[in-house]
N, C-alpha and C positions, 0 to 999 in steps of 0.2 A: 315607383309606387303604383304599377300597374293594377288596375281594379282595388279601390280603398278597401283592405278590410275591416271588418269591423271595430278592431281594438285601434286602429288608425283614424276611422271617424271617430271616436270616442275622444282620443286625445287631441284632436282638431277641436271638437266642442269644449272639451276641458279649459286650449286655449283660451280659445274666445272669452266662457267665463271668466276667467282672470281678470278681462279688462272691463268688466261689464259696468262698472262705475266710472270709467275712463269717458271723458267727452269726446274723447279722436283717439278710440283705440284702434284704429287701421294697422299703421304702422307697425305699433308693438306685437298685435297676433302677425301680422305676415312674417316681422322679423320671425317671432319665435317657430311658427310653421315652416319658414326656410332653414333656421338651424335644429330644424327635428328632421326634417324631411330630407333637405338642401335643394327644392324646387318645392313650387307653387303651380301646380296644374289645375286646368279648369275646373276640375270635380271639387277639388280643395276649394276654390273659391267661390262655387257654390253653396255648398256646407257653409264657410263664413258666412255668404250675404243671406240666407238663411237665418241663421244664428245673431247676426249686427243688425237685419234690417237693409245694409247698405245694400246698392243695387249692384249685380256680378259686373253691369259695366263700368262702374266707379274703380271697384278693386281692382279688374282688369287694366284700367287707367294706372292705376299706381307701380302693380305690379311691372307696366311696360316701362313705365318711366323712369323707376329708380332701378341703376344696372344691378345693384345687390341683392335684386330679386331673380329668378329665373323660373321659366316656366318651363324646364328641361331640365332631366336629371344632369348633374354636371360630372366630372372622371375625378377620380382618387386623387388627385394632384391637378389642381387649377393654376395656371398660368396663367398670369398678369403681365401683359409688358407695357411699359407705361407710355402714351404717346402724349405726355402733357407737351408745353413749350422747350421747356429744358431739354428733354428725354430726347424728342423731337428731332431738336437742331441736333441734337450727338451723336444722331444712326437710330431712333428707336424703330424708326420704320422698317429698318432693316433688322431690326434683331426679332421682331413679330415677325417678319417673310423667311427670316432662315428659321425659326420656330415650327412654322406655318410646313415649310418645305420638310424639313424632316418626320414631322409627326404625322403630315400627310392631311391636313384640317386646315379651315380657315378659320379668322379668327370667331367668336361664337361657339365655334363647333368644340366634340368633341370625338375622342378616338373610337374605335368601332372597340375594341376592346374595354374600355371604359375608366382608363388609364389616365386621361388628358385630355383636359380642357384647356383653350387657346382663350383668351380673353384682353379685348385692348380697351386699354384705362384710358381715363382725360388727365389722372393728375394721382399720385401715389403718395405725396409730399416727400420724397426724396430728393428733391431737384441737384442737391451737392452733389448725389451719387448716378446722378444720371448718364448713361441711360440704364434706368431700375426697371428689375423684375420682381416681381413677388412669386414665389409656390407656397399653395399653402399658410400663406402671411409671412413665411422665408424671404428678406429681401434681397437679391443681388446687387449690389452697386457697380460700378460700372462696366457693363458686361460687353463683350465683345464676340460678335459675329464668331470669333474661332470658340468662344466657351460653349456655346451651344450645345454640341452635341455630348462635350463632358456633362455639360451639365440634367442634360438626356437620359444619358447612363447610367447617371447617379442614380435619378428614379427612377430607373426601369430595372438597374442592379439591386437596390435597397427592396423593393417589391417582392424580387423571386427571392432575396434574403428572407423576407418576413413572411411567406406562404407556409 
């Protein structure tokens, strides 16, 4: 969303109005700004606290705190690997480091291509299928260190498919 343009502030304010009878419309405009946008950058959240009144360090507060928000464009396929408890004791740590290894990212990051994003959860509610990964909302149950890179392929083949 480099430099807002105008039809993009627009639809920012639209948000907002939406919630303008809301008592704690934070939330709901950020969600929807993340699923228009898929990040929440400082400009965005100027324009909000403008528009709310809230102050840009409040939003800034919320935005850091809850991981579903992002203040970076995120890649075409987001990667979840869940490090709850369960996932944990099963290898998850390891299945984010062979992740991490191949794509060349840590986790947070994403690919220079724009491809993949690396992303570690506290908890996915998977726990039977641990250790879970999500792409995309896709979940893998219980994935192993050798699926990785099949499972790499898959989105990196399905992509030059869909070009």
């Amino acid at each position: 969303m480099n430099r807002l343009s105008k039809a993009a502030e627009s639809k920012i304010i639209e948000i907002c109005d939406r919630y303008q009878g809301e008592k704690t419309p934070l939330i709901m405009i950020l969600s929807d700004i993340q699923r228009e946008y898929g990040y929440v950058p400082l400009e965005v959240q100027e324009i909000v606290s403008a528009k709310t009144g809230i102050s840009v360090a409040e939003i800034y507060g919320v935005v850091t705190f809850y991981s579903f928000f992002s203040l970076e464009p995120k890649g075409k396929y987001v990667i979840g690997c869940c490090l709850g408890t369960a996932c944990y004791v099963k290898g998850g740590q390891r299945i984010i480091d062979q992740f991490s290894e191949i794509l060349g990212i840590k986790p947070g990051q994403t690919t220079e291509d724009g491809m993949f994003t690396l992303d570690a959860l506290r908890c996915i509610g998977a726990c039977a299928a641990a250790p879970a990964v999500t792409i995309n909302g896709k979940i893998y149950a219980r994935v192993n260190v050798k699926d990785i890179p099949d499972i790499v392929a898959e989105y990196r083949e399905g992509a030059i498919a869909n070009v």
